[in-house]
C-alpha positions, 0 to 999 in steps of 0.5 A, spaced: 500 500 500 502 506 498 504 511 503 500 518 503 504 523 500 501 529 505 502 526 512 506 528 516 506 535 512 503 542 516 497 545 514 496 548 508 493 548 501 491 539 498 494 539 491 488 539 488 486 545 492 493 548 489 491 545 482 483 549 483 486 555 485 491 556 478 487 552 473 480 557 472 477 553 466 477 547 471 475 550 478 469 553 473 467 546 470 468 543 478 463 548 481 458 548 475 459 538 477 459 540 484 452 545 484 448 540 479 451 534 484 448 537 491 441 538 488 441 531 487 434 530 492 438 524 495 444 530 497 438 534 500 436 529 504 443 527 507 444 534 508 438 536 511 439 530 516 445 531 517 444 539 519 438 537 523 444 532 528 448 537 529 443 543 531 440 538 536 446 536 538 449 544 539 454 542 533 452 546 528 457 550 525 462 549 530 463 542 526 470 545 522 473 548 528 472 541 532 475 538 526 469 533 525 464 531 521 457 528 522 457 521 518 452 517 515 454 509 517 452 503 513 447 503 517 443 509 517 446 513 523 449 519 523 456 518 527 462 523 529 468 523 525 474 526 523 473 530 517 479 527 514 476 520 514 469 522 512 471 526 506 477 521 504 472 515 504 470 514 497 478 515 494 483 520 492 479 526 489 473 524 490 474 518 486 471 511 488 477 506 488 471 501 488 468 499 482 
């Protein structure tokens, strides 16, 4: 298995950040995905639940300061979890190593 390139480094811009932010024609083609992507009704719904956890839990809005997620178990359950783990599920950048 490979080793993460970024461990161990301080915080600071992600190479697709760095990639985004000099690239304009990409970054435009990436929002307009992103937009049509969390109007999906499925994206709505989780975002909704995942809003009303943490308002009911005091979290809301203070979940990035924390360094945590609510994430969606396979089960149906919103849990607390890192962001990193959360975010870096489904593969690098966003693509699914699982086919």
């Amino acid at each position: 298995m490979a080793r993460n390139k970024l461990a161990g480094k301080s915080k600071g811009e992600s190479e697709s950040a760095k990639y985004f932010k000099s690239n304009a024609k990409a970054r435009k083609k990436k929002q307009e995905y992103n937009k049509e992507y969390n109007k999906r009704p499925e994206q709505v719904k989780q975002r909704v639940e995942t809003n009303r956890a943490n308002r009911q839990a005091g979290t809301y809005g203070k979940m990035t300061e924390m360094g945590l997620d609510r994430s969606h178990t396979k089960k149906g359950k919103l849990v607390l979890e890192k962001a990193s783990k959360n975010r870096a599920r489904n593969g690098k950048n966003g693509k699914s190593s699982k086919k």
